[in-house]
C-alpha positions in Angstrom: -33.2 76.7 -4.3 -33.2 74.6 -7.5 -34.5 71.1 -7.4 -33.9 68.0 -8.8 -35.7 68.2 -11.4 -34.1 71.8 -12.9 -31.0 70.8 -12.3 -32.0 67.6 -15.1 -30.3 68.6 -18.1 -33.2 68.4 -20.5 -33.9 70.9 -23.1 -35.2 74.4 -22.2 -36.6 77.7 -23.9 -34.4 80.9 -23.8 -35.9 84.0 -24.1 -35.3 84.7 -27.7 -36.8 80.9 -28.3 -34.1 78.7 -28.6 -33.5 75.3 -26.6 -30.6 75.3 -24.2 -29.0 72.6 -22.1 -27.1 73.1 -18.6 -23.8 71.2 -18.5 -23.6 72.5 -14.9 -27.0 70.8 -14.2 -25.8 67.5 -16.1 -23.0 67.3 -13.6 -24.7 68.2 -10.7 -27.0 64.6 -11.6 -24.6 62.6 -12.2 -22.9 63.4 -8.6 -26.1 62.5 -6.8 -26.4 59.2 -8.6 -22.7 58.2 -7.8 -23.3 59.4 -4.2 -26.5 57.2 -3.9 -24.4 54.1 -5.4 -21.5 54.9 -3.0 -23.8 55.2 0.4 -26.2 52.4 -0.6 -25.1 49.7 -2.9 -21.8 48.6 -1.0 -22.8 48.1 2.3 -26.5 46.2 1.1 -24.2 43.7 -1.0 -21.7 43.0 2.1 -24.4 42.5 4.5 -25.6 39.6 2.0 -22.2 38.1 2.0 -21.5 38.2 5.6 -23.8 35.5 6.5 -22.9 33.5 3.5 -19.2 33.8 4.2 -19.6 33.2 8.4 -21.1 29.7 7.5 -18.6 28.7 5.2 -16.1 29.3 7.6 -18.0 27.5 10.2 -18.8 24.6 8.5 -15.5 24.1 6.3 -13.6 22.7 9.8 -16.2 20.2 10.7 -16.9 18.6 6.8 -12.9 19.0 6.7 -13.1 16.4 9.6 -15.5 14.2 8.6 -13.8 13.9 5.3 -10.4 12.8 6.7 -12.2 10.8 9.4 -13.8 8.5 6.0 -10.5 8.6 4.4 -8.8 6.9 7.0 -11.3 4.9 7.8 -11.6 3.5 4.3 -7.9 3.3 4.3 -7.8 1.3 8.0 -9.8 -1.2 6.2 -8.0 -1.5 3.3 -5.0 -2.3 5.2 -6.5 -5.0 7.1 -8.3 -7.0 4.4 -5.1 -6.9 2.0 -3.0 -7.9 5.5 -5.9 -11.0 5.8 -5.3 -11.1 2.5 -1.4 -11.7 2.4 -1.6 -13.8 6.0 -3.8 -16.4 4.5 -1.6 -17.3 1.1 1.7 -17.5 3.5 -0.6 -19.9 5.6 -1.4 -21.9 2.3 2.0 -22.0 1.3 3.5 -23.3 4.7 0.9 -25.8 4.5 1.8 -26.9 0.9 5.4 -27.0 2.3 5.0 -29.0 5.2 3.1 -31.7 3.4 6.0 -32.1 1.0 4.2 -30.3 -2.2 6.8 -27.9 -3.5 4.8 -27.4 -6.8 2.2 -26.3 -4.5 4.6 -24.1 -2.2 6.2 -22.2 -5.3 2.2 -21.4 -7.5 2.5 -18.3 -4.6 5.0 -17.2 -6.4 5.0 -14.8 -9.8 6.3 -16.6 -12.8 9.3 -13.8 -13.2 10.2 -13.5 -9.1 13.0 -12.9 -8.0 14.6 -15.3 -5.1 17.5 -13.9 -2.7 19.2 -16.1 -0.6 22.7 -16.3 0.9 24.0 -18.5 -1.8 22.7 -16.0 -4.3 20.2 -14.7 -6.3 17.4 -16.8 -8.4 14.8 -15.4 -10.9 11.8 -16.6 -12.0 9.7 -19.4 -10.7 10.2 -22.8 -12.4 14.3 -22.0 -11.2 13.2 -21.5 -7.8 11.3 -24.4 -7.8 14.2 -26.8 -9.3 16.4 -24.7 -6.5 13.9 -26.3 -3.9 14.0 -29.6 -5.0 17.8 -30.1 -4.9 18.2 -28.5 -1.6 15.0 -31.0 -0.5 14.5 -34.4 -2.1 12.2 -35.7 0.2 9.3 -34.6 2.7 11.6 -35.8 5.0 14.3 -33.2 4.6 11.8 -30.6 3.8 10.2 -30.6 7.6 7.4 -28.7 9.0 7.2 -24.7 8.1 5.6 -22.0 9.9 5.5 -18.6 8.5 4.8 -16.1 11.3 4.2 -12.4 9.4 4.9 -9.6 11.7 4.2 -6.5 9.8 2.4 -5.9 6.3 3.0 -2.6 4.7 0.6 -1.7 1.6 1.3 0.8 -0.9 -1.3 3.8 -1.2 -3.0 2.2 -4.1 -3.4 -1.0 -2.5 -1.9 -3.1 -5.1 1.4 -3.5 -3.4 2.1 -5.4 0.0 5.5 -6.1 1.4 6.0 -8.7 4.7 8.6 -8.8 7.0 7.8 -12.4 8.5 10.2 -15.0 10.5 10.1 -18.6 9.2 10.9 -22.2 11.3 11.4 -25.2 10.2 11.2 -28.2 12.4 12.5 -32.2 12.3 12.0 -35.0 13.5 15.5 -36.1 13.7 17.4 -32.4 14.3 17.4 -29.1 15.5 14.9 -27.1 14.2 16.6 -24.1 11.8 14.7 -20.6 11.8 15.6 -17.0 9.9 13.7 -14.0 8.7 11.9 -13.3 5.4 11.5 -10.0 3.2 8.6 -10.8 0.8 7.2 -8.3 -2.2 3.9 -9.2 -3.3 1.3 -7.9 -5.8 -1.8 -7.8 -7.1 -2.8 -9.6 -10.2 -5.6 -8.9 -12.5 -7.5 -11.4 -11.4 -7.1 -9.7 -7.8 -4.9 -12.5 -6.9 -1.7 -12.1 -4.8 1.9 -13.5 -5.8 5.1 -13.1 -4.7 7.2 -11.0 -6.9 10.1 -10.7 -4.3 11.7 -13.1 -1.8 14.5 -12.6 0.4 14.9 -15.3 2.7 17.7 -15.3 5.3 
């Protein structure tokens, strides 16, 4: 039986002297060591992955979770603050309004808004303003204003709000006249909040 070691292709001696190599033996070691990659090599590496690849799949679901559990989360809040936010200038404007300040009422507004009403369209603030005070002389005709938001919607980078709120005004000396409001408001960069859009019906 020929071993291992005379199949090796390393030089021998003939009889008449000379050095001779065996192709055939060459061969024959160069199938054993493909055979020993083949049945050993694959199946170590795979039972290293396995595991590896097991707890990936096992843990991927849950940090999945807990990542879109943070994200909302971080979003729910946004909402809310920039909702406080937006609640508390309308409350300072209705106040401004009801104790006859119109200067006061329109500094929530951007200086280039843009005013819709049923008699037309306005743009920019000092016009709305002059608007206001031919349509109100007095403190008298103005009345008292409550501005009751009922839904905020932010856009996704938090730097845009719009309001759907209803607005009253009530008299002394007449009916009290009500209506609906479509308000566009955005963030300065002073974080600040102004109305860029009003559309008051």
């Amino acid at each position: 039986m020929q071993s291992l070691l005379d199949a090796f292709p390393y030089p021998k001696i003939d009889a008449s002297g000379r050095e001779s190599c065996s192709p055939r033996g060459f061969a024959s070691v160069l199938a054993l060591l493909l055979f020993c990659l083949l049945a050993v090599g694959p199946p170590a590496a795979a039972s290293a992955e396995e595991p590896a690849q097991k707890a990936a799949e096992q843990a991927t679901p849950r940090e999945a979770a807990t990542q879109d559990g943070i994200q909302n989360s971080l979003q729910s809040n946004t909402q809310k603050n920039i909702a406080a936010q937006v609640k508390k200038l309308l409350s300072t404007q209705a106040e401004a309004w009801s104790r006859g300040d119109l200067e006061a009422f329109v500094s929530a507004y951007a200086p280039q808004v843009r005013f819709v009403s049923p008699s037309g369209i306005t743009r920019g603030r000092q016009q709305v303003l002059e608007r206001y005070q031919r349509r109100y002389p007095d403190a008298a005709a103005m009345g008292t204003l409550t501005l009751e938001v009922e839904e905020v919607r932010t856009a996704a980078d938090g730097q845009v709000a719009h309001v759907a709120a209803r607005w009253l005004l009530e008299y002394d000396d007449r009916e009290p006249a009500s209506g609906y409001t479509l308000l566009a408001l955005s963030r300065g960069a002073e974080g600040r909040w102004e109305i860029i859009e009003d559309a008051s019906m």
